[in-house]
py3Dmol code that shows the C-alpha trace and the ligand (Angstrom):
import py3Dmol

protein = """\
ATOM      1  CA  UNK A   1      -5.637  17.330 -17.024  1.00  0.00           C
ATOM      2  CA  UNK A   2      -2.213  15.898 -16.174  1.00  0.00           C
ATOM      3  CA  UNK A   3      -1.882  12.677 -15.656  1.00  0.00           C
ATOM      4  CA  UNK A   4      -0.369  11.329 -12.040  1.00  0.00           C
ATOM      5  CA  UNK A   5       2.571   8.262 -11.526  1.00  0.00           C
ATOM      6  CA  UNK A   6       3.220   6.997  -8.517  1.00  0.00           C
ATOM      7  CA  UNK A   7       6.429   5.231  -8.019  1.00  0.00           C
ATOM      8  CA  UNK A   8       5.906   2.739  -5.464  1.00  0.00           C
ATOM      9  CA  UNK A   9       9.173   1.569  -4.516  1.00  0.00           C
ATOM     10  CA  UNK A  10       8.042  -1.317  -1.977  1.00  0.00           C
ATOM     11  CA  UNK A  11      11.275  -2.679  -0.295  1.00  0.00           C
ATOM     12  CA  UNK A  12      14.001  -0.929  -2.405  1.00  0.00           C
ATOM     13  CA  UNK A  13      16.261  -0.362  -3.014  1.00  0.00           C
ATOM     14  CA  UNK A  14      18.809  -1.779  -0.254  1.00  0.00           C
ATOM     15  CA  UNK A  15      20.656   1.442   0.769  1.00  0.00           C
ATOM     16  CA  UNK A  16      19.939   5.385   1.107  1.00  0.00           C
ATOM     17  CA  UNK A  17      22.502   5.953  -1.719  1.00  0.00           C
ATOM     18  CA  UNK A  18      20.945   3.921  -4.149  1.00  0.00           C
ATOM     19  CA  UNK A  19      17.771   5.431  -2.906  1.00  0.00           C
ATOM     20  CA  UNK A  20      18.783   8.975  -3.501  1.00  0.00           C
ATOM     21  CA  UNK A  21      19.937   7.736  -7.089  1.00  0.00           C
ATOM     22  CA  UNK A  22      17.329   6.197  -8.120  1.00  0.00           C
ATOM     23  CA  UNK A  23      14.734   9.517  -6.834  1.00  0.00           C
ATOM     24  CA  UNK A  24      17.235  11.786  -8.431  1.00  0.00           C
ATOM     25  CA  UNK A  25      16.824   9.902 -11.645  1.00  0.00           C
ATOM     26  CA  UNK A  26      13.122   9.883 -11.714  1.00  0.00           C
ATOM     27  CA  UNK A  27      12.617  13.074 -10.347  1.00  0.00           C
ATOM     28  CA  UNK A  28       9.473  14.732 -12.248  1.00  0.00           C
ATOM     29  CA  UNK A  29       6.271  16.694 -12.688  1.00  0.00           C
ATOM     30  CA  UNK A  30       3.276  14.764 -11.552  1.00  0.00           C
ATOM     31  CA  UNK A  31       5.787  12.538 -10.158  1.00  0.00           C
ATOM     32  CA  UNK A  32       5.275  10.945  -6.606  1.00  0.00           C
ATOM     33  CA  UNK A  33       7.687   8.973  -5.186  1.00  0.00           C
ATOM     34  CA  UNK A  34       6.675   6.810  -2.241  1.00  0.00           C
ATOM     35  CA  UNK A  35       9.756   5.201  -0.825  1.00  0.00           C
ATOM     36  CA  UNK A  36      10.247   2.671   2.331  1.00  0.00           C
ATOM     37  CA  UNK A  37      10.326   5.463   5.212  1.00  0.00           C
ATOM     38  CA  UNK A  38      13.613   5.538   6.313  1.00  0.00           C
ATOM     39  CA  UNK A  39      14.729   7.022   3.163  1.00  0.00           C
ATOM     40  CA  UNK A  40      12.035   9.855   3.036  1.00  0.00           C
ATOM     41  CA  UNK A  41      13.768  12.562   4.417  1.00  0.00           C
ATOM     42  CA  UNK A  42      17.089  12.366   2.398  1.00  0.00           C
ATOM     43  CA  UNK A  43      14.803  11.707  -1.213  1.00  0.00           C
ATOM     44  CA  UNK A  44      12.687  15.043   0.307  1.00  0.00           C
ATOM     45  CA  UNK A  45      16.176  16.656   0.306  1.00  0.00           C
ATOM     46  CA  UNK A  46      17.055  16.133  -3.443  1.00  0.00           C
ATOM     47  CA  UNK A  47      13.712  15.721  -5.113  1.00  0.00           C
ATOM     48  CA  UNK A  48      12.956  19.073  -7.208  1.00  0.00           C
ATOM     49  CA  UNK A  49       9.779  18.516  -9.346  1.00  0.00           C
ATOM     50  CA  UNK A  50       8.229  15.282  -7.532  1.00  0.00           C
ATOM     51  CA  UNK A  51       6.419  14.701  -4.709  1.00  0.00           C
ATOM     52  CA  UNK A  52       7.163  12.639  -1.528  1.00  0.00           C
ATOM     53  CA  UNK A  53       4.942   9.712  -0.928  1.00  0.00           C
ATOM     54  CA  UNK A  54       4.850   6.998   1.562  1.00  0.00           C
ATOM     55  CA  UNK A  55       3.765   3.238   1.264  1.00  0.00           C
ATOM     56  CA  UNK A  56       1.431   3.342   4.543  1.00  0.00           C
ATOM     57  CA  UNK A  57       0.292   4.773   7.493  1.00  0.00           C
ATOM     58  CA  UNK A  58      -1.000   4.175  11.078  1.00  0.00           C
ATOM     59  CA  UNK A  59      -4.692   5.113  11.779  1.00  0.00           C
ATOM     60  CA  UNK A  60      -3.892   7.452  15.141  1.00  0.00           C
ATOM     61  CA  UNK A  61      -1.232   9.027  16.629  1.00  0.00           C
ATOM     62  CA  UNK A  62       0.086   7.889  19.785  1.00  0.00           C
ATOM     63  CA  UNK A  63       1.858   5.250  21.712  1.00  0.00           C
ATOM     64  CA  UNK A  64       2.274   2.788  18.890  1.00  0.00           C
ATOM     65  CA  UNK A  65       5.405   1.273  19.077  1.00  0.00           C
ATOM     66  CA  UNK A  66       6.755   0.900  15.389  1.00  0.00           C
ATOM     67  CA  UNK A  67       3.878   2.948  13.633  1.00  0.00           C
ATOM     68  CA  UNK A  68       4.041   5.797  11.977  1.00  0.00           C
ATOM     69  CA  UNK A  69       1.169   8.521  12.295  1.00  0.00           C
ATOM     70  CA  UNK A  70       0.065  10.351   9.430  1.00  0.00           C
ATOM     71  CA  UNK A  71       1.250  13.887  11.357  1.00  0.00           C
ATOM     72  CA  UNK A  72       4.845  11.901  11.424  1.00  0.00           C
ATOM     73  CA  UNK A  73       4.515  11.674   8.202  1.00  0.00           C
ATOM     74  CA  UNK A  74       3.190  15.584   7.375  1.00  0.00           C
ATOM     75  CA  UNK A  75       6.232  16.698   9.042  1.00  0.00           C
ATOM     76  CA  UNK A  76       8.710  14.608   6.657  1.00  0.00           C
ATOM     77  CA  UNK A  77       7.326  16.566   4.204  1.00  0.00           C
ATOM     78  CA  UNK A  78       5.233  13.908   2.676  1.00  0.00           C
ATOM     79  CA  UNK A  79       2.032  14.571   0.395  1.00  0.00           C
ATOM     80  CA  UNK A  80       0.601  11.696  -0.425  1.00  0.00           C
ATOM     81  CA  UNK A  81      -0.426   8.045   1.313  1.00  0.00           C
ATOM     82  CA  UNK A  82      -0.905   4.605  -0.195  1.00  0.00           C
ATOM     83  CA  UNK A  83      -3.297   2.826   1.733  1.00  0.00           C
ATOM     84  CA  UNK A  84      -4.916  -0.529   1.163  1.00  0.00           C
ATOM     85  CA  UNK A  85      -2.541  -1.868  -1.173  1.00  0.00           C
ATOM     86  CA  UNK A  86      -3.437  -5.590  -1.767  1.00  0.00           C
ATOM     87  CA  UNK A  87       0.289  -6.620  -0.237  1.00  0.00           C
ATOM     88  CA  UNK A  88      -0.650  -5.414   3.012  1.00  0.00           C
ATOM     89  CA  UNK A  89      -4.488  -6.442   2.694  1.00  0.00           C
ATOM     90  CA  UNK A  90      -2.824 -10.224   1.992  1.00  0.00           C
ATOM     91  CA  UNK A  91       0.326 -10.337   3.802  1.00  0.00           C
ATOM     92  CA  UNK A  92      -0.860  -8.276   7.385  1.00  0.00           C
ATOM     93  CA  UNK A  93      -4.445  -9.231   7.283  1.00  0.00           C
ATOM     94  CA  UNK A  94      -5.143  -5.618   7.039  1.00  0.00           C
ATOM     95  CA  UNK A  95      -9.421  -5.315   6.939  1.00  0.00           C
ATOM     96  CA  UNK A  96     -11.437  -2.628   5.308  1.00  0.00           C
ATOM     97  CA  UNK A  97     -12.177  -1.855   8.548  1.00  0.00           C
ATOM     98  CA  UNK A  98      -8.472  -0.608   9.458  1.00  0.00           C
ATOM     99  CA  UNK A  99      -7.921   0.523   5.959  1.00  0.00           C
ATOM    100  CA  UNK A 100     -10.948   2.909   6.697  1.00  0.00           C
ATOM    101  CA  UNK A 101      -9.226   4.265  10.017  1.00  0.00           C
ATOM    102  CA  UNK A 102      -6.198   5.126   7.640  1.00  0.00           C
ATOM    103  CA  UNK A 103      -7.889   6.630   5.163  1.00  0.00           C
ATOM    104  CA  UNK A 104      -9.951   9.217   7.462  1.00  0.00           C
ATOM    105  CA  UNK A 105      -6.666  10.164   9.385  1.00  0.00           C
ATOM    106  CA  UNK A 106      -4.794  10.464   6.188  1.00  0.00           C
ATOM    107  CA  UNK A 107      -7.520  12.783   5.093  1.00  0.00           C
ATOM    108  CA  UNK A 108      -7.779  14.659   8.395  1.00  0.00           C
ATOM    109  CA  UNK A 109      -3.851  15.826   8.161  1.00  0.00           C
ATOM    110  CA  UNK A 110      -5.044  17.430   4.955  1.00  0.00           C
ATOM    111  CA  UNK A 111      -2.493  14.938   3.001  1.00  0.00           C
ATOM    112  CA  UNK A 112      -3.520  12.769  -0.091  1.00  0.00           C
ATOM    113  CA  UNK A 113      -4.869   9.192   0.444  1.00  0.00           C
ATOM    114  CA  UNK A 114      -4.228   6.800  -2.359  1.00  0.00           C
ATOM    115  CA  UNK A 115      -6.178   4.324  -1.697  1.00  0.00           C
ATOM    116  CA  UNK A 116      -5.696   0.816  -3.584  1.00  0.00           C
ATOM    117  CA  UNK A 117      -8.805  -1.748  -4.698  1.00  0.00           C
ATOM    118  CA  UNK A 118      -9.260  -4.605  -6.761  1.00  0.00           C
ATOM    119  CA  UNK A 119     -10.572  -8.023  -6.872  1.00  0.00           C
ATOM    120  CA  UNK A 120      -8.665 -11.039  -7.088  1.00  0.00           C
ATOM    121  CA  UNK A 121      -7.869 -13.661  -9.523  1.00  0.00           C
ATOM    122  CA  UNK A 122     -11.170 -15.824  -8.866  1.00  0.00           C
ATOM    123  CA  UNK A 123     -13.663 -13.632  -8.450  1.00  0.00           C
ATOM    124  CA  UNK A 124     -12.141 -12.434 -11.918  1.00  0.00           C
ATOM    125  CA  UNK A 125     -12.705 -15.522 -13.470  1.00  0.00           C
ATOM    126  CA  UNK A 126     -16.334 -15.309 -12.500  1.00  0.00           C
ATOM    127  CA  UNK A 127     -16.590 -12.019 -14.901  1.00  0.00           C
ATOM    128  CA  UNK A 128     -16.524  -8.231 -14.566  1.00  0.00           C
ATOM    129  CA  UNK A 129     -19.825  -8.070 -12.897  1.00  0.00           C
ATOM    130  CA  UNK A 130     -18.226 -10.101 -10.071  1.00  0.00           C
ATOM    131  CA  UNK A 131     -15.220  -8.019 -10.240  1.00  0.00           C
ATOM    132  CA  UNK A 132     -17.640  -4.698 -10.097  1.00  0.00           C
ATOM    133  CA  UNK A 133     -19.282  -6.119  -7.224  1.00  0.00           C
ATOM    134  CA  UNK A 134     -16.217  -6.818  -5.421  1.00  0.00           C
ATOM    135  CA  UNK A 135     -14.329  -3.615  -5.584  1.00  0.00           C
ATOM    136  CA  UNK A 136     -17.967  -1.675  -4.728  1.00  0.00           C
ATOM    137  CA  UNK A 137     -17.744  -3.607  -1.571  1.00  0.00           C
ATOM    138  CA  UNK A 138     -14.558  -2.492  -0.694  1.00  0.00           C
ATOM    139  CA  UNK A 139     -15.083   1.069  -1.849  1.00  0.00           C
ATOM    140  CA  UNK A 140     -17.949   1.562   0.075  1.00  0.00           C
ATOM    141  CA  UNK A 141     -16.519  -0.046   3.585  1.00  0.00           C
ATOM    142  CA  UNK A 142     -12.963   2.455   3.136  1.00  0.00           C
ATOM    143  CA  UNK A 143     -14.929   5.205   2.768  1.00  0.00           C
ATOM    144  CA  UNK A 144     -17.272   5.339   5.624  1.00  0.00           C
ATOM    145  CA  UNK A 145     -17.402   9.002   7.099  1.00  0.00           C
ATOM    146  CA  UNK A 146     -15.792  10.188   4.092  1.00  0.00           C
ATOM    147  CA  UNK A 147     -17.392  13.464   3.052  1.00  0.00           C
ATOM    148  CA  UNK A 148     -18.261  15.183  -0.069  1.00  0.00           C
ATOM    149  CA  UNK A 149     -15.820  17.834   0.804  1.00  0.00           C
ATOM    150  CA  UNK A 150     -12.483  15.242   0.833  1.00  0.00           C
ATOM    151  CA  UNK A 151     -13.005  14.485  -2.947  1.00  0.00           C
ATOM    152  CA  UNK A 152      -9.702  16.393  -3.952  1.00  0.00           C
ATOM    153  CA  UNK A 153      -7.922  14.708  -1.475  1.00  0.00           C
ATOM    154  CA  UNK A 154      -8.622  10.855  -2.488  1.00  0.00           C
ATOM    155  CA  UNK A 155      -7.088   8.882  -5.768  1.00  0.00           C
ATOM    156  CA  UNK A 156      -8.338   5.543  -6.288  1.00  0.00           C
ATOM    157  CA  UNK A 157      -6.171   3.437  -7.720  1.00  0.00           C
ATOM    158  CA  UNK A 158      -7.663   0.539  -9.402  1.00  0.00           C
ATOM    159  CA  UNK A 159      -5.112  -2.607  -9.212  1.00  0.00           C
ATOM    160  CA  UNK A 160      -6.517  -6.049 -10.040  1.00  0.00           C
ATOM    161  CA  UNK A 161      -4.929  -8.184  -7.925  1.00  0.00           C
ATOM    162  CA  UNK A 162      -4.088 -10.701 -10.488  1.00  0.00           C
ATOM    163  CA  UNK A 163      -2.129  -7.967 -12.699  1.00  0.00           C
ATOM    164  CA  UNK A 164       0.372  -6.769  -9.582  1.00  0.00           C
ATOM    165  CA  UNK A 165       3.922  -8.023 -10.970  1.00  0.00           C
ATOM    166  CA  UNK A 166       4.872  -9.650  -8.033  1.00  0.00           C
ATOM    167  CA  UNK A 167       2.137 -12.016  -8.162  1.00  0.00           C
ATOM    168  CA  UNK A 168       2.713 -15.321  -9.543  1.00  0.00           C
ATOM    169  CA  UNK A 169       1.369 -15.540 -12.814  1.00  0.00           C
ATOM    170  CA  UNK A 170       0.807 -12.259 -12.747  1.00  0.00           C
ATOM    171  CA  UNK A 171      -0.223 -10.198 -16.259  1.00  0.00           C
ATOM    172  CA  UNK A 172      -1.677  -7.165 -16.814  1.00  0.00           C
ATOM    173  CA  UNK A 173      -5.536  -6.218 -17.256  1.00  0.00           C
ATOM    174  CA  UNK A 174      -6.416  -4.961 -20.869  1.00  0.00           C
ATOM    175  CA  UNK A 175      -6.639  -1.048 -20.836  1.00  0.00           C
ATOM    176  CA  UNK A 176     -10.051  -1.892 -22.390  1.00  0.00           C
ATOM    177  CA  UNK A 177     -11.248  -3.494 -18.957  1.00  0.00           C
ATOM    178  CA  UNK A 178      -9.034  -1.499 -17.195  1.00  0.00           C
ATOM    179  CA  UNK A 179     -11.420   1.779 -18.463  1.00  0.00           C
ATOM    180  CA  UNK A 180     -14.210  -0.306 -17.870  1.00  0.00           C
ATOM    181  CA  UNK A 181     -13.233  -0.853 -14.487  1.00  0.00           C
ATOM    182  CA  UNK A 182     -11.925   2.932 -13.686  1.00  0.00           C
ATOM    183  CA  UNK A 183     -14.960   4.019 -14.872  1.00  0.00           C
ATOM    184  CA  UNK A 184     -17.448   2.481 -13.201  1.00  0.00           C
ATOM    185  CA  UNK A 185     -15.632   3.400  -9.816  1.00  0.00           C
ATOM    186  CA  UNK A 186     -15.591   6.848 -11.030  1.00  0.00           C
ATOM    187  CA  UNK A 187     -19.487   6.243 -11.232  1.00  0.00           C
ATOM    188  CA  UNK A 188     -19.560   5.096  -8.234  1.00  0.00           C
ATOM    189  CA  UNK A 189     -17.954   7.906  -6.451  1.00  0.00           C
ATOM    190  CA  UNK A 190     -19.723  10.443  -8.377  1.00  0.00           C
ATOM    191  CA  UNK A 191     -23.133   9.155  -7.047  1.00  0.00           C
ATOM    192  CA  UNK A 192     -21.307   9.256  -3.672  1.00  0.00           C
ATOM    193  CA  UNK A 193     -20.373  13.023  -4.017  1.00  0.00           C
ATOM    194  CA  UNK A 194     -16.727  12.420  -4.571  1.00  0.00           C
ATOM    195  CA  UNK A 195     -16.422  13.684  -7.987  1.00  0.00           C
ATOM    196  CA  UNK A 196     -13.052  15.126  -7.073  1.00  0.00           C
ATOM    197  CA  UNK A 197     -11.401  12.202  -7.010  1.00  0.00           C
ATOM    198  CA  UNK A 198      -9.163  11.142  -9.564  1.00  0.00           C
ATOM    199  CA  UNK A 199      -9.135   7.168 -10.613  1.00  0.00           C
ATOM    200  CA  UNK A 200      -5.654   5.765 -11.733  1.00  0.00           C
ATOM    201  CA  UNK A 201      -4.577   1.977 -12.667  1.00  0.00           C
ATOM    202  CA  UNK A 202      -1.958  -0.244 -11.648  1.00  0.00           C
ATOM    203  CA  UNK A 203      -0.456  -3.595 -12.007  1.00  0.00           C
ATOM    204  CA  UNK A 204       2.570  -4.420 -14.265  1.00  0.00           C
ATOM    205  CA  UNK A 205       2.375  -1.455 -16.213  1.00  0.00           C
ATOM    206  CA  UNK A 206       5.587  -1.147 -18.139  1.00  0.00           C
ATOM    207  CA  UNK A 207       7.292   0.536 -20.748  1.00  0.00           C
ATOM    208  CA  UNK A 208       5.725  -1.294 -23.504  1.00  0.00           C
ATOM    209  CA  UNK A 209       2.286  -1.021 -22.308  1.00  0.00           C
ATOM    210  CA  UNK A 210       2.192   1.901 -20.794  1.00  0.00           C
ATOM    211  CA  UNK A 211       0.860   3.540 -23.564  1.00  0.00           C
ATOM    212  CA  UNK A 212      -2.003   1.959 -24.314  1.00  0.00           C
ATOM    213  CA  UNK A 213      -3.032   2.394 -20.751  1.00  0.00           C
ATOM    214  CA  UNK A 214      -2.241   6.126 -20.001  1.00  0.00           C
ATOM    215  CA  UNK A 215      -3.792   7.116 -23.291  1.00  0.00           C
ATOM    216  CA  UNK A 216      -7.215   6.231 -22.197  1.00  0.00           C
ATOM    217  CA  UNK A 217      -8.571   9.864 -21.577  1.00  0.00           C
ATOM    218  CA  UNK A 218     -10.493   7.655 -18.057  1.00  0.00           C
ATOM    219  CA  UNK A 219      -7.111   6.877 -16.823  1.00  0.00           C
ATOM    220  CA  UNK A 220      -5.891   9.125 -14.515  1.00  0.00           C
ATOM    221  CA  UNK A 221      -2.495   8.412 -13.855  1.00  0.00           C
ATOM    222  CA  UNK A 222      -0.942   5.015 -12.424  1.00  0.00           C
ATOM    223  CA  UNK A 223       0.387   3.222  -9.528  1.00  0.00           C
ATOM    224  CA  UNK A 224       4.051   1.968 -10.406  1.00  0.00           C
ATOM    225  CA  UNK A 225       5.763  -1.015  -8.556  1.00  0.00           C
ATOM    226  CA  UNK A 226       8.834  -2.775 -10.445  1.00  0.00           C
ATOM    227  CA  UNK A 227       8.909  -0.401 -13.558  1.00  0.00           C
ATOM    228  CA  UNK A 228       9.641   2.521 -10.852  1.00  0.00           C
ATOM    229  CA  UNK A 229      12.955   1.093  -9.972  1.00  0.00           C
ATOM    230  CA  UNK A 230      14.129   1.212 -13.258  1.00  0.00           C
ATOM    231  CA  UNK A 231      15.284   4.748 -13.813  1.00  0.00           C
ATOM    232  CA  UNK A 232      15.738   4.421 -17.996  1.00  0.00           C
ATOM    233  CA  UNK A 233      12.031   2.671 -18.222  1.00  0.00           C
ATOM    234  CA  UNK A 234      10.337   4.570 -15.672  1.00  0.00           C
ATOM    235  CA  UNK A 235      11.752   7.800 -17.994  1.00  0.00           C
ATOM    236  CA  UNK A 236      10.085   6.271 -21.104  1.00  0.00           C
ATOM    237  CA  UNK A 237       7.031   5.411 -19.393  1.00  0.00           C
ATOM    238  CA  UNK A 238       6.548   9.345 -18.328  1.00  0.00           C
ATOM    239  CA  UNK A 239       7.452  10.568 -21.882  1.00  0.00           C
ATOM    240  CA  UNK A 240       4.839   8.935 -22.888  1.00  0.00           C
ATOM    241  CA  UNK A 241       2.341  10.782 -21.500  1.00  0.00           C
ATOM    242  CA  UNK A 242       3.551  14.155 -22.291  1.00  0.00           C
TER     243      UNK A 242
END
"""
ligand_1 = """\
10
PEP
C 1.993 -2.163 -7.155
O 2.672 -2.788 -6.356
O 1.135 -1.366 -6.753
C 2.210 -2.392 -8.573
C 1.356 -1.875 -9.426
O 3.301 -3.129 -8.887
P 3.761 -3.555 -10.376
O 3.780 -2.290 -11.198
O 5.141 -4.099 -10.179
O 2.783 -4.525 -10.869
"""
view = py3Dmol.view(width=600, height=400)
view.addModel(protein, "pdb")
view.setStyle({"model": 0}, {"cartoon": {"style": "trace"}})
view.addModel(ligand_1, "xyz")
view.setStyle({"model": 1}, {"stick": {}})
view.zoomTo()
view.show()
């Protein structure tokens, strides 16, 4: 089956030009590309092959001021949702329990939720059975009330927190624990009837690694921060998957 990327693009680039560059240049198959939002509709414009993505959502649609409802979202044309990412967990205090909301509304506009675990760098240190633990926790509070039935619409994507670039210190997991990892959750969602779901990694995967991650036949695709806003890398990176 084809493996997934997903360029998550964070704060960048500065300006809609650059951003139309830079989505122009990446443009692919199995391609998502979740910009910040006020450059969605002009990258839905040029994009041919990929998909539009966005980096978050608001759990209800209403008067929000500032948020952004998943339906908003639907009608810029966008397919899929990162939710939960461990930037917004840390930074905005976001809980599982919000992350949950998000998820189920995500899922009720019929779009993709990609929804992002992983345990920090001291529970870590304690082992993988602490790590295991960890993520289980979070799985199973972001996915109350979600059915068997919403399998195909939900990708986990299994970043460590310790791996994401921008942390300090940051390096990536092994693939070998990364499978470990991806495949436990993929357990774990199995036993919860959610064998749709696909299971991807992420965390400073780059274009000398990426390789020996997206070989593993367990891992799905992956989650892309600073590697996705380099056009040339981002390029080798695909090709080597096909
Ligand atoms: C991310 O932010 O989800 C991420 C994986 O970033 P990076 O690839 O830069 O580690």
């Amino acid at each position: 089956m084809a493996k997934i990327l997903i360029a998550n693009w964070k704060s960048n680039p500065r300006d809609i030009k650059s951003a139309v560059k830079l989505a122009k240049a990446i443009d692919g198959k199995n391609v998502v590309i979740a910009p910040p939002f006020p450059f969605l509709e002009a990258i839905h414009k040029v994009i041919k092959k990929s998909a539009l993505g966005a980096q978050n959502v608001f759990w209800a649609d209403g008067p929000y001021t500032g948020e952004i409802s998943a339906d908003d979202l639907k009608a810029l044309k966008v397919k899929y949702v990162i939710v939960g990412h461990s930037e917004r967990r840390k930074n905005l205090k976001e809980t599982d329990r919000m992350i949950n909301l998000k998820v189920k509304e995500v899922i009720k506009s019929g779009l993709k939720v990609v929804l992002c675990v992983g345990e920090p760098l001291n529970i870590r240190k304690r082992g993988i059975k602490s790590a295991k633990n960890f993520v289980v926790k979070q799985l199973t509070k972001d996915l109350i009330g979600v059915g068997k039935k919403s399998g195909a619409l939900l990708l986990v994507a299994y970043e460590p927190v310790w791996s994401i670039s921008t942390e300090k210190g940051s390096k990536p997991d092994t693939p070998e624990d990364a499978v470990l990892m991806i495949e436990f959750i993929r357990g774990w969602l199995k036993k919860r009837g959610l064998k749709s779901a696909k299971v991807i990694y992420g965390g400073s995967v780059n274009k000398g690694n990426a390789e020996s991650f997206l070989h593993k036949k367990g891992i799905e695709g992956a989650l892309i921060g600073g590697a996705s806003l380099r056009p040339l890398e981002f390029k080798k990176i695909k090709s080597s998957i096909i």
